[in-house]
C-alpha positions in Angstrom: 129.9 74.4 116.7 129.7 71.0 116.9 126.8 70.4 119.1 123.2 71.2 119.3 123.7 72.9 122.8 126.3 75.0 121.9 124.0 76.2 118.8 121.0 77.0 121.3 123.6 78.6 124.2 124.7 80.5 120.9 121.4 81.5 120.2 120.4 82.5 123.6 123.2 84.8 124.0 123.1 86.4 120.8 119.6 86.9 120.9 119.4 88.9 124.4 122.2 91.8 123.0 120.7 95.0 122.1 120.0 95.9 118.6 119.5 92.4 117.1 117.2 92.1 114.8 118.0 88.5 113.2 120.0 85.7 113.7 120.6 82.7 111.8 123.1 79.4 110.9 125.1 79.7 107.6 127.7 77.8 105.8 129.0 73.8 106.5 127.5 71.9 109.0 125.7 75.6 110.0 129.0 76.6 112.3 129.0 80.7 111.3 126.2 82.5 112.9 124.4 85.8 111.0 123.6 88.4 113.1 121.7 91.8 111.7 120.9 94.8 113.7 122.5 97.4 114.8 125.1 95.5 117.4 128.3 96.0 119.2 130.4 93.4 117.0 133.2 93.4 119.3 131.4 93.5 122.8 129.0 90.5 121.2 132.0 88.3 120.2 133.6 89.0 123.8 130.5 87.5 125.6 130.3 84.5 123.2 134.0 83.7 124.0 133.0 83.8 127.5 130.2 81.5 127.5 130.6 79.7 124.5 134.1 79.3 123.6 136.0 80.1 120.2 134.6 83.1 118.5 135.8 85.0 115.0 134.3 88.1 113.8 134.3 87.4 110.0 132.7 90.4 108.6 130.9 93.7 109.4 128.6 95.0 106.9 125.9 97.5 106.8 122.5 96.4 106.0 121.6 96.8 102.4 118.3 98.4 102.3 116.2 97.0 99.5 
């Protein structure tokens, strides 16, 4: 993401899915976003290629419990 509005349309569509807990910038220049909760990986990354543009799923982890 190279610009701060993509980062806050980013945020605003991440944010309103079900299940997410957390979400958060990581890694150079903050361009891969963190998301934890129990989410639909695959339905989120389809709506961020819709209204956002490029999207890669990375990884899918559970959440380590501490």
């Amino acid at each position: 993401m190279n610009c701060e509005k993509c980062r806050i349309k980013t945020l605003r569509v991440v944010s309103d899915a079900d299940g997410v807990s957390s979400v958060g910038f990581e890694g150079e220049n903050k361009q891969n976003v963190v998301v934890i909760g129990d989410v639909d990986a695959a339905g989120l990354a389809s709506r961020l290629r819709k209204k956002v543009g490029h999207t890669d799923i990375i990884s899918v982890a559970p959440v380590k419990e501490k």
